[in-house]
C-alpha positions as CSV (number, residue, x, y, z in Angstrom):
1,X,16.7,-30.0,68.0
2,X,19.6,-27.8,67.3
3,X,20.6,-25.5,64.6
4,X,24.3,-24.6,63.8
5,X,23.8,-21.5,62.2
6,X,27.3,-21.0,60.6
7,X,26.5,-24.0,58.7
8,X,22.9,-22.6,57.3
9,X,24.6,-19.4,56.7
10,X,27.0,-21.1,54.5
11,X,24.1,-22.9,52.7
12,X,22.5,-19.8,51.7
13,X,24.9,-17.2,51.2
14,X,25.6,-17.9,47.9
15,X,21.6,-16.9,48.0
16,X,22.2,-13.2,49.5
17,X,23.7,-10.3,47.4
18,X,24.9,-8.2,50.9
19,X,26.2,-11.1,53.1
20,X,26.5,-9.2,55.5
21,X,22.9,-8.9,56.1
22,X,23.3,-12.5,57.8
23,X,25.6,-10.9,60.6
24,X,22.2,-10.5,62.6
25,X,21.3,-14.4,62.8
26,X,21.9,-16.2,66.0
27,X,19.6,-18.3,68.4
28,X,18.0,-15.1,69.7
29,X,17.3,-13.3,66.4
30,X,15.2,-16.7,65.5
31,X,13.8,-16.9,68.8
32,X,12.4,-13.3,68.9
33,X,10.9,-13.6,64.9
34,X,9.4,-16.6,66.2
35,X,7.7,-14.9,69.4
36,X,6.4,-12.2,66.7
37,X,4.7,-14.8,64.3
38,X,1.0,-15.0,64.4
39,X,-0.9,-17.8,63.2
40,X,-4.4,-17.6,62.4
């Protein structure tokens, strides 16, 4: 599966009072909030 996030950030930006707040999303930032989730 692959995620183009240009296209989710457009989704939800309308969503986001500071748009710049989605500078930070990118495969990586996903990947490491992923690797910090704990399910119990």
């Amino acid at each position: 599966m692959s995620i183009l996030f240009d296209s989710v950030k457009e989704d939800v930006i309308r969503f986001i009072a500071d748009d710049q707040k989605l500078a930070i999303w990118s495969p990586n930032y996903f990947k490491d909030l992923i690797q910090k989730m704990k399910f119990e």
